[in-house]
PyMOL Python script that loads the backbone (N, CA, C, O; Angstrom):
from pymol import cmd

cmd.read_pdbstr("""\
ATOM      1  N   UNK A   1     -43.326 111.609 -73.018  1.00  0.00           N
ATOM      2  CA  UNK A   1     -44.600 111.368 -73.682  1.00  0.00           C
ATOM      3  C   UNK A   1     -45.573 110.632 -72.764  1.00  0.00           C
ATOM      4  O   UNK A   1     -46.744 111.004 -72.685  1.00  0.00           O
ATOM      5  N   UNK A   2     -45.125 109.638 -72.098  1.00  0.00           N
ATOM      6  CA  UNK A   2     -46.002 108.855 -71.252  1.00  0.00           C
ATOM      7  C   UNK A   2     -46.688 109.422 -70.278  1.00  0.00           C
ATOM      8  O   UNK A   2     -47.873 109.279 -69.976  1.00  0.00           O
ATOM      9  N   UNK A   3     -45.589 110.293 -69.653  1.00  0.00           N
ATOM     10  CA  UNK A   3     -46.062 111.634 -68.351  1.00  0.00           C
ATOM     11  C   UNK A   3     -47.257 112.688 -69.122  1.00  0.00           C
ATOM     12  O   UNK A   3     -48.254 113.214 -68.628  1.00  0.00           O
ATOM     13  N   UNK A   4     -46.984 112.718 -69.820  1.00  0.00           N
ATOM     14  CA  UNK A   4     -48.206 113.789 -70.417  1.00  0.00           C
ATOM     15  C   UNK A   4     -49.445 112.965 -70.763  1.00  0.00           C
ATOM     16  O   UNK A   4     -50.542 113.239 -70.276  1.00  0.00           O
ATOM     17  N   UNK A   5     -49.296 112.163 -71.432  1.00  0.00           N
ATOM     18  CA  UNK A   5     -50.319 110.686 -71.759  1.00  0.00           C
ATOM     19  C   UNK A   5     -51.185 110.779 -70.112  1.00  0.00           C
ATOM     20  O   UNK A   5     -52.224 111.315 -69.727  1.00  0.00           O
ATOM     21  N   UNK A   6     -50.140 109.967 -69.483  1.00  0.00           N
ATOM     22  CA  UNK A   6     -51.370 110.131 -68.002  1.00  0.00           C
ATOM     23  C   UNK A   6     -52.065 111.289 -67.531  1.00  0.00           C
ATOM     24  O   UNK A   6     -53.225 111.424 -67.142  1.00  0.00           O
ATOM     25  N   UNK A   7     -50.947 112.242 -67.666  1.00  0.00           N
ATOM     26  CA  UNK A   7     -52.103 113.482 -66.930  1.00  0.00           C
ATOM     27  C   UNK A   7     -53.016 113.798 -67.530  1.00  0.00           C
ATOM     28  O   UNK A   7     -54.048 113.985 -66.886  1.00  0.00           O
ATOM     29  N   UNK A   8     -53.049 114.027 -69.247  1.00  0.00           N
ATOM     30  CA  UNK A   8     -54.264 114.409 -70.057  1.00  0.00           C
ATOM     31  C   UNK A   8     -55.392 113.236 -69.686  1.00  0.00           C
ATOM     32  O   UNK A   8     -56.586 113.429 -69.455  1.00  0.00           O
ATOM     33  N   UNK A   9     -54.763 112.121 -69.692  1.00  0.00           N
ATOM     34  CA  UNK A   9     -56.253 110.834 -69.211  1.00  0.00           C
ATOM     35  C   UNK A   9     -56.380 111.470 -68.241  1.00  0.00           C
ATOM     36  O   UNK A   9     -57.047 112.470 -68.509  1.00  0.00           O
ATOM     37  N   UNK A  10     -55.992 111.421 -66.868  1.00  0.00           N
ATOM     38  CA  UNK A  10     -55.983 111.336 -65.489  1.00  0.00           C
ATOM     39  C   UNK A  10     -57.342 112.686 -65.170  1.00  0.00           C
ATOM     40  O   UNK A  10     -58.488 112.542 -64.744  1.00  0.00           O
ATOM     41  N   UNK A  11     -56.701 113.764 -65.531  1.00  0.00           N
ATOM     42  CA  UNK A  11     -57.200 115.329 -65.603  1.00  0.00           C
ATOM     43  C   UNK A  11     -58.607 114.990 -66.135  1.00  0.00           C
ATOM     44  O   UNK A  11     -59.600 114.721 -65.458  1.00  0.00           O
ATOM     45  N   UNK A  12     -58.502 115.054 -67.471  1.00  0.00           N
ATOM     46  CA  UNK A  12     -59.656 114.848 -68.020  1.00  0.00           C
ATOM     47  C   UNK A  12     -61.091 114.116 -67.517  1.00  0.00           C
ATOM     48  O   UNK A  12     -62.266 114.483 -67.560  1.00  0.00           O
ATOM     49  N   UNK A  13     -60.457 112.966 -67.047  1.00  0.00           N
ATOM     50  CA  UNK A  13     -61.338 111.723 -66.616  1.00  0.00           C
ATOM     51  C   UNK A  13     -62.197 112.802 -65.138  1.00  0.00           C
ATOM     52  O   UNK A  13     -63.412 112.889 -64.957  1.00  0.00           O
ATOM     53  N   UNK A  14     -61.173 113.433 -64.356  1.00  0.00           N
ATOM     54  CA  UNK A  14     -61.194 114.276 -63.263  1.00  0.00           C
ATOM     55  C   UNK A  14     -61.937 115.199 -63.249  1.00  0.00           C
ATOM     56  O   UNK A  14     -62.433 115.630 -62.208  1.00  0.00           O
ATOM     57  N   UNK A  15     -62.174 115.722 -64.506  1.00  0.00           N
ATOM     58  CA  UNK A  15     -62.903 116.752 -64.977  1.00  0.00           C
ATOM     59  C   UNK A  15     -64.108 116.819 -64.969  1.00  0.00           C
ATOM     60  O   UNK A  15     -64.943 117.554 -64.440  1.00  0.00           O
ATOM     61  N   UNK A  16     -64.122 115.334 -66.100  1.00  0.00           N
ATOM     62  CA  UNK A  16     -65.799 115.672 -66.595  1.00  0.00           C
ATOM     63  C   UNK A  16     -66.215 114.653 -64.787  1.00  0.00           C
ATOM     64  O   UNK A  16     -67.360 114.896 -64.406  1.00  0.00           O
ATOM     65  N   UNK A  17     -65.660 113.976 -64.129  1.00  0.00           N
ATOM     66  CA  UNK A  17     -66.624 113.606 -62.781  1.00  0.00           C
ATOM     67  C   UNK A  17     -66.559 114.964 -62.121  1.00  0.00           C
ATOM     68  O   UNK A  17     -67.641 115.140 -61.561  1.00  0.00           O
ATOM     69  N   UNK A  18     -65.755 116.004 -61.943  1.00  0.00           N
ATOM     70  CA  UNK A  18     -66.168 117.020 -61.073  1.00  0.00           C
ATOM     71  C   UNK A  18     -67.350 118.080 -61.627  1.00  0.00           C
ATOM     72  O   UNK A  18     -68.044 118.749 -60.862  1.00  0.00           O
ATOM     73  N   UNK A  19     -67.436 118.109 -62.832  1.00  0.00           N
ATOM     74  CA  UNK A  19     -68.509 118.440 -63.924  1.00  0.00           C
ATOM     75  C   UNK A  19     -69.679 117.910 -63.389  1.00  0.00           C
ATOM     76  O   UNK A  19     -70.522 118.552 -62.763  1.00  0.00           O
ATOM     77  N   UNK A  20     -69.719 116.337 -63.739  1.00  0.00           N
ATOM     78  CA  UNK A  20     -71.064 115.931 -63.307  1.00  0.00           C
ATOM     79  C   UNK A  20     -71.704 116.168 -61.867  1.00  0.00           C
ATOM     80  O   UNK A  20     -72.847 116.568 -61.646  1.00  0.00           O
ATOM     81  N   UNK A  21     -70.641 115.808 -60.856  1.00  0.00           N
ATOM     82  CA  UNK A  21     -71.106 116.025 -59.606  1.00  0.00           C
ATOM     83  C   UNK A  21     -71.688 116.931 -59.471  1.00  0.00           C
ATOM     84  O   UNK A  21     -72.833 116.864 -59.026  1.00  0.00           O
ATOM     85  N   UNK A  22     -70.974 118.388 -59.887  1.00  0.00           N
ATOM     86  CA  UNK A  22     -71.504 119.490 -59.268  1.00  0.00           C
ATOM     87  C   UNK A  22     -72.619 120.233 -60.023  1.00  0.00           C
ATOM     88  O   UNK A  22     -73.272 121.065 -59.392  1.00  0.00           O
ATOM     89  N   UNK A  23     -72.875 120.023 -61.223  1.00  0.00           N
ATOM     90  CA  UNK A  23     -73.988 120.283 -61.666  1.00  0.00           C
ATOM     91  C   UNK A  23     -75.097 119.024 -61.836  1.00  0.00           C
ATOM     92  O   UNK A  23     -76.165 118.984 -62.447  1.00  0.00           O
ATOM     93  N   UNK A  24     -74.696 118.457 -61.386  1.00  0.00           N
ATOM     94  CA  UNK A  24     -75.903 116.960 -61.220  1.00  0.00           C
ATOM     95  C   UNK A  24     -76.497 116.456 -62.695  1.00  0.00           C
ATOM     96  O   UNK A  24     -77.651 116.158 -63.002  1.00  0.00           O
ATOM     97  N   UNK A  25     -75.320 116.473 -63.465  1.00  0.00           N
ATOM     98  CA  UNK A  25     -75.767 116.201 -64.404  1.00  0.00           C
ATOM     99  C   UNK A  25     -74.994 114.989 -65.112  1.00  0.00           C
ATOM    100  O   UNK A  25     -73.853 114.722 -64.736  1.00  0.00           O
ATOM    101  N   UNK A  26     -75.604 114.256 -66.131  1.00  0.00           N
ATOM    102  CA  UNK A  26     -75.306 112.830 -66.642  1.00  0.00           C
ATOM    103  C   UNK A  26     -74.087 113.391 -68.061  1.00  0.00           C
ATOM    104  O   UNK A  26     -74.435 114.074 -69.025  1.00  0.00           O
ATOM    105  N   UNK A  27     -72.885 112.947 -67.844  1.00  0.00           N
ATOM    106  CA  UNK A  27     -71.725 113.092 -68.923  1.00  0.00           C
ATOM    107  C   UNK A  27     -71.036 111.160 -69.290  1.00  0.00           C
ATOM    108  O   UNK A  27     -70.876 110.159 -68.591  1.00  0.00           O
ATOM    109  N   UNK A  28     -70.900 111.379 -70.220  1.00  0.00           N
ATOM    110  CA  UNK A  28     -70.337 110.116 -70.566  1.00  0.00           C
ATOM    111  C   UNK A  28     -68.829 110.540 -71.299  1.00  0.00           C
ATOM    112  O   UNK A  28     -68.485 111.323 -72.185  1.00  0.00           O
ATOM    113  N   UNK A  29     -68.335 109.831 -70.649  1.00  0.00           N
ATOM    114  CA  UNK A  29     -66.870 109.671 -71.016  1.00  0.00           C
ATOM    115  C   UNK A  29     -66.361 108.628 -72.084  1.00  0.00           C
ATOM    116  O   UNK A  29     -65.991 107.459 -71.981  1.00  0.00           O
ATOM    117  N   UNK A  30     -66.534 109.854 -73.590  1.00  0.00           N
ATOM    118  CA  UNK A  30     -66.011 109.143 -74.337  1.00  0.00           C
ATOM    119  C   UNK A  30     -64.707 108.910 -74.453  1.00  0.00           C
ATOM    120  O   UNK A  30     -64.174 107.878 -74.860  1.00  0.00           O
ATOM    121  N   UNK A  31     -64.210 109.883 -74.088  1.00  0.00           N
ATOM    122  CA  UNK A  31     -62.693 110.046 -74.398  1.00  0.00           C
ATOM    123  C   UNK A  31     -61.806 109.196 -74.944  1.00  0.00           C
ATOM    124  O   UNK A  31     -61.330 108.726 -73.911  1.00  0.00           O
ATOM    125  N   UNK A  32     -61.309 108.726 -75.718  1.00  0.00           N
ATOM    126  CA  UNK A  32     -60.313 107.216 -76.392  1.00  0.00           C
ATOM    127  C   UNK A  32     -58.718 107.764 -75.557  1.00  0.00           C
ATOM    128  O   UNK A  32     -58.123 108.603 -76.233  1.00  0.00           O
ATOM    129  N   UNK A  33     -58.268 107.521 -74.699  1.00  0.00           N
ATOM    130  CA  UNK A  33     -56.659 107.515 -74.551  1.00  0.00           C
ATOM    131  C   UNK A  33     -56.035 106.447 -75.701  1.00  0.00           C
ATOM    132  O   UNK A  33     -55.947 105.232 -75.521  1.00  0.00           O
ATOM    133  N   UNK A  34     -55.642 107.133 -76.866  1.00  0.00           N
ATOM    134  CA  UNK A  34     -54.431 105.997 -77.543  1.00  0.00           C
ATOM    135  C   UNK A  34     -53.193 106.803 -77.836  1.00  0.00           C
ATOM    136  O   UNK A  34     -53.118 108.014 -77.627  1.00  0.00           O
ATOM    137  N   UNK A  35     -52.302 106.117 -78.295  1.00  0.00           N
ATOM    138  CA  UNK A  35     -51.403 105.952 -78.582  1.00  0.00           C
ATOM    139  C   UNK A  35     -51.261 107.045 -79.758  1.00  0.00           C
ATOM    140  O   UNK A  35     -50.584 108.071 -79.688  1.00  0.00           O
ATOM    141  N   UNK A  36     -52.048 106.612 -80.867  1.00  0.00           N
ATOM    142  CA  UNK A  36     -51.887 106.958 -82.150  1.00  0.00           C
ATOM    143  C   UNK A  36     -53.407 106.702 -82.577  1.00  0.00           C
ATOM    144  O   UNK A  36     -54.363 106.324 -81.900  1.00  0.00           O
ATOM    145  N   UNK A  37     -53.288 107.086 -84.127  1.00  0.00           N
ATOM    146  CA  UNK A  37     -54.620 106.815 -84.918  1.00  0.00           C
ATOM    147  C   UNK A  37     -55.029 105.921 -85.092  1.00  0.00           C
ATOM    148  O   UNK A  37     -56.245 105.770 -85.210  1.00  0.00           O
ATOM    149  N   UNK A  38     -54.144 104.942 -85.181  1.00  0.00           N
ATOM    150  CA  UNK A  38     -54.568 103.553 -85.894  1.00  0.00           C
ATOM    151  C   UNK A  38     -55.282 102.845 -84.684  1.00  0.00           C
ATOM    152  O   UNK A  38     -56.139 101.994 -84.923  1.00  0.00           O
ATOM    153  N   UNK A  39     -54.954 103.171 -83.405  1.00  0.00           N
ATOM    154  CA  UNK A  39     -55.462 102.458 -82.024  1.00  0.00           C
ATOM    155  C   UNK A  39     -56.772 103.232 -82.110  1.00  0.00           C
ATOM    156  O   UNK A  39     -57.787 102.651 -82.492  1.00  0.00           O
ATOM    157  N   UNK A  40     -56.801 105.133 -81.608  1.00  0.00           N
ATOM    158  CA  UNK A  40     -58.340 105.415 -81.663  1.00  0.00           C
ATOM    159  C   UNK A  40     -58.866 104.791 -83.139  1.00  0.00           C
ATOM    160  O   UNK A  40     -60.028 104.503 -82.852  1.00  0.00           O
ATOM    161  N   UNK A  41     -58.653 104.358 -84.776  1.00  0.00           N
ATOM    162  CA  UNK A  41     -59.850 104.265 -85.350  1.00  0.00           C
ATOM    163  C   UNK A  41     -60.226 102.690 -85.439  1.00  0.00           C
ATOM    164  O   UNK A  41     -61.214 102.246 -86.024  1.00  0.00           O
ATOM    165  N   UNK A  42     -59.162 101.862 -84.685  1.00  0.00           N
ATOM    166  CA  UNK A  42     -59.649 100.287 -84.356  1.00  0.00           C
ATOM    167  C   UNK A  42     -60.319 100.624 -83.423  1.00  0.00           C
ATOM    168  O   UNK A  42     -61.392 100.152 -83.799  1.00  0.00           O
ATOM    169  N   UNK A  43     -60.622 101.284 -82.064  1.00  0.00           N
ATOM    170  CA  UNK A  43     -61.458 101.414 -81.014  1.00  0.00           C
ATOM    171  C   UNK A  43     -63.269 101.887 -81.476  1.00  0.00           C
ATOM    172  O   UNK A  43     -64.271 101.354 -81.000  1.00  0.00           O
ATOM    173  N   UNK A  44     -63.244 102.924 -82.429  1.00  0.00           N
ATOM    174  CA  UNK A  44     -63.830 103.451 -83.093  1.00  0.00           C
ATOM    175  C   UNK A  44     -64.975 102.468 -84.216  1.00  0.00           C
ATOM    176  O   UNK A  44     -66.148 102.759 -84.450  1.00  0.00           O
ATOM    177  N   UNK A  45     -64.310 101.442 -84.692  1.00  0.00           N
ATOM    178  CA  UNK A  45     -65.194 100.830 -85.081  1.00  0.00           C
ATOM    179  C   UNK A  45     -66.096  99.460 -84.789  1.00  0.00           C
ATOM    180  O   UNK A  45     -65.616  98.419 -84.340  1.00  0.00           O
ATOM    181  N   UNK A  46     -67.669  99.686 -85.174  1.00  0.00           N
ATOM    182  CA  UNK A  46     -68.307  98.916 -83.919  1.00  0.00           C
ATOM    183  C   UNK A  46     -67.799  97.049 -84.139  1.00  0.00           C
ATOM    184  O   UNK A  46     -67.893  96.239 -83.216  1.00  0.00           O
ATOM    185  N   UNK A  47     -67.347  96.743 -85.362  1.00  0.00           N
ATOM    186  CA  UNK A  47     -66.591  95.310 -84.593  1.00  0.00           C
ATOM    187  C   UNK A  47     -65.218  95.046 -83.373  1.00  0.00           C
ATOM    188  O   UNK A  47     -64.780  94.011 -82.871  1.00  0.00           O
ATOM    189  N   UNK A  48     -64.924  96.149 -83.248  1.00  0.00           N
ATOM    190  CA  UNK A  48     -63.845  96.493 -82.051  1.00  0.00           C
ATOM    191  C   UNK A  48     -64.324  97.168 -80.983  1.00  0.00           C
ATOM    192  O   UNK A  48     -63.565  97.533 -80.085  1.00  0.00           O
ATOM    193  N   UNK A  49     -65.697  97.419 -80.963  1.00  0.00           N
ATOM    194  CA  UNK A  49     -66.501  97.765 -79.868  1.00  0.00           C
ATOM    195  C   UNK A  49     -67.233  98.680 -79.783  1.00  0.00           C
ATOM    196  O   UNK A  49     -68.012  98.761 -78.833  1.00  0.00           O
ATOM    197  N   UNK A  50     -67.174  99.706 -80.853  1.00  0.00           N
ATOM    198  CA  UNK A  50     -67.587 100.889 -81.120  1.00  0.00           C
ATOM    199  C   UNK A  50     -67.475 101.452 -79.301  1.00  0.00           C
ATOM    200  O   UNK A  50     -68.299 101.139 -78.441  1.00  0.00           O
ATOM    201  N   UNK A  51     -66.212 102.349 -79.070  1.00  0.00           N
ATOM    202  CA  UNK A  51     -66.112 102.619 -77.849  1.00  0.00           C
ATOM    203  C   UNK A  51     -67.314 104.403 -77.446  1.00  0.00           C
ATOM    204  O   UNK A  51     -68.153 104.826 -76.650  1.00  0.00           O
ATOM    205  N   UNK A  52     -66.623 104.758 -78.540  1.00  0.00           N
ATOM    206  CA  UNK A  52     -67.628 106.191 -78.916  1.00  0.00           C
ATOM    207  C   UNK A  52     -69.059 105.880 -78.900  1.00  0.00           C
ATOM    208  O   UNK A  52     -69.808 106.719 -78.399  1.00  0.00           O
ATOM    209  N   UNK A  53     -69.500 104.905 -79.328  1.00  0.00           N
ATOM    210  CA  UNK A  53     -71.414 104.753 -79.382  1.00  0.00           C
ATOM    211  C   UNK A  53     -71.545 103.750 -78.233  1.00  0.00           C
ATOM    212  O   UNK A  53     -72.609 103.130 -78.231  1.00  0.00           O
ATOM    213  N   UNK A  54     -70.773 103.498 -77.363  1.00  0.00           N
ATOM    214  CA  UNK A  54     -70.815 102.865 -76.146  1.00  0.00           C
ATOM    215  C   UNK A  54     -71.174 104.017 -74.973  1.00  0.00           C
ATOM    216  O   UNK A  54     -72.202 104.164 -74.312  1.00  0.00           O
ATOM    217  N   UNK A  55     -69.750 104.872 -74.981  1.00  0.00           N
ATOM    218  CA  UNK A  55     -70.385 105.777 -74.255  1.00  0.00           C
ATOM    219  C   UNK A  55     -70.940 106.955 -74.401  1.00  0.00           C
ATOM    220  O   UNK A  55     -70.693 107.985 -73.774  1.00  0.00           O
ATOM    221  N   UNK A  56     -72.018 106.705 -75.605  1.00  0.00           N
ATOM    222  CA  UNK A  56     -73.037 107.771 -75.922  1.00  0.00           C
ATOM    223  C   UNK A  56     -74.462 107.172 -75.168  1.00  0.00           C
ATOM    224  O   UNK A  56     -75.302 107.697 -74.438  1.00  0.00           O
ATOM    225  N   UNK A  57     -74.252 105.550 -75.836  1.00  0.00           N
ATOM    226  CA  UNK A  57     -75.346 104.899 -75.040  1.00  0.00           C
ATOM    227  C   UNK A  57     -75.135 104.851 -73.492  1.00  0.00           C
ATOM    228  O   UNK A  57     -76.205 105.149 -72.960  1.00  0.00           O
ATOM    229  N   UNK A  58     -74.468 104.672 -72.855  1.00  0.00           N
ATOM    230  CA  UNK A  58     -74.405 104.561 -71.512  1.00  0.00           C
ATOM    231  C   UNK A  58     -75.385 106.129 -70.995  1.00  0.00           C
ATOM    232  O   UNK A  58     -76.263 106.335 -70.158  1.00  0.00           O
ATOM    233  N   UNK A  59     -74.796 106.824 -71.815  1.00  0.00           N
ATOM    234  CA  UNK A  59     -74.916 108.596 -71.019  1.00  0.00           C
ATOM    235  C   UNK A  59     -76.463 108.691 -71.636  1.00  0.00           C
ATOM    236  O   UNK A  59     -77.047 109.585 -71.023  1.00  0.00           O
ATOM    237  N   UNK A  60     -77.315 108.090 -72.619  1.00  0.00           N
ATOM    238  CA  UNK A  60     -78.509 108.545 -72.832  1.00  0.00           C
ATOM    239  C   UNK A  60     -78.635 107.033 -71.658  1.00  0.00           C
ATOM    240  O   UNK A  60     -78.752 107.672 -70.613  1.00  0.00           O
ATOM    241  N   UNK A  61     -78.657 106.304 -71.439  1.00  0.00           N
ATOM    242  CA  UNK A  61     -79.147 105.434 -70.587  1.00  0.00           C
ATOM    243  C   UNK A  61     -79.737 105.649 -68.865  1.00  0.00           C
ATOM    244  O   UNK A  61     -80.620 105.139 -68.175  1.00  0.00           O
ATOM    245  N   UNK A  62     -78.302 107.082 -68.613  1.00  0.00           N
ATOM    246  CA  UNK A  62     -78.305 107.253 -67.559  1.00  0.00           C
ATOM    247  C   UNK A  62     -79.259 108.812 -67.652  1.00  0.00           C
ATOM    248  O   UNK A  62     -79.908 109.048 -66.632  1.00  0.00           O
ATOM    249  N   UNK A  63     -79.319 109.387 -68.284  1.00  0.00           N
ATOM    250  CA  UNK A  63     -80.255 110.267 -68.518  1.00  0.00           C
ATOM    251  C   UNK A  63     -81.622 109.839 -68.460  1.00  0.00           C
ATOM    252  O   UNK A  63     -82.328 110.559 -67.754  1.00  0.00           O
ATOM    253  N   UNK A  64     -82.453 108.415 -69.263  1.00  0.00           N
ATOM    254  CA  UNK A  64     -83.525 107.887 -69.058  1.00  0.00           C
ATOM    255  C   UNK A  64     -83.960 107.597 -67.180  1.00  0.00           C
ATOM    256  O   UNK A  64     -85.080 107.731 -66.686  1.00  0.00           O
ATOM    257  N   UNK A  65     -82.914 107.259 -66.590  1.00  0.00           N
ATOM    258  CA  UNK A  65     -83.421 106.692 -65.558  1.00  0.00           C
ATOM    259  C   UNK A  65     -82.668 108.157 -64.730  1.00  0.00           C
ATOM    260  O   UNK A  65     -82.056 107.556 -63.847  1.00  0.00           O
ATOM    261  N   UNK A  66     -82.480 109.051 -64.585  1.00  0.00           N
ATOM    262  CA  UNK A  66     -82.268 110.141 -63.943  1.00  0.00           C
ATOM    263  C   UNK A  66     -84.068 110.762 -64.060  1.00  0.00           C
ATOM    264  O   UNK A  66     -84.663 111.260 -63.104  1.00  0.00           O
ATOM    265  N   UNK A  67     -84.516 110.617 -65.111  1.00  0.00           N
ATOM    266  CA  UNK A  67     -85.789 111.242 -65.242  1.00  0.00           C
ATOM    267  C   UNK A  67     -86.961 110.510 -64.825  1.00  0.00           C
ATOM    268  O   UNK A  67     -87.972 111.081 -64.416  1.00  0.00           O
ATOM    269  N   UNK A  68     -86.806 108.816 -64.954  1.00  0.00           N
ATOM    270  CA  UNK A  68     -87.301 108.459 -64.446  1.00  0.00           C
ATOM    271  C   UNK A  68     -87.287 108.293 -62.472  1.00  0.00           C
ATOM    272  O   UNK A  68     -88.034 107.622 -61.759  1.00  0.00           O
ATOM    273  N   UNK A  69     -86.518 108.895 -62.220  1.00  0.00           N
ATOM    274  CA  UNK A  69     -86.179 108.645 -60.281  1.00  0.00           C
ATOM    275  C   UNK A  69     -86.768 110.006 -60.794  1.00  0.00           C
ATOM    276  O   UNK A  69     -87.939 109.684 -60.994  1.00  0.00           O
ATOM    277  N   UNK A  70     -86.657 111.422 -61.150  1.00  0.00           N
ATOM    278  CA  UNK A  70     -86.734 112.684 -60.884  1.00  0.00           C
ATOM    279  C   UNK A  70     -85.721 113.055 -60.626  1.00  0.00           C
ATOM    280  O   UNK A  70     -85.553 114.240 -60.335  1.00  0.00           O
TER     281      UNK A  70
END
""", "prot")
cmd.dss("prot")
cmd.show_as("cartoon", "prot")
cmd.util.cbc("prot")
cmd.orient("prot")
């Protein structure tokens, strides 16, 4: 289980940066690696950090100032 755990993070994470690079475009990595449910829906809610509307904001953040450089 653990071996598969890393590669799906590992890959994934791998992914969406070879994604962005090559089409020059702004992706935010929401992705939650947990365990189980109960870990993604404590991550999930915004007194535990809201991790999902974290990196929605990051990725419109980096979109604002991509347009602003050009």
């Amino acid at each position: 289980d653990t071996y598969h755990f890393d590669i799906v993070a590992n890959e994934s994470s791998r992914a969406l940066m070879d994604l962005s690079v090559q089409d020059s475009v702004c992706i935010g990595n929401g992705i939650l690696t947990t365990e189980n449910d109960e870990q993604a829906w404590t991550r999930a809610r915004r007194s535990e950090g809201d991790k999902g509307g974290f990196a929605a904001r990051a990725a419109l953040t980096m979109i604002a100032l991509k347009q602003q450089l050009g």
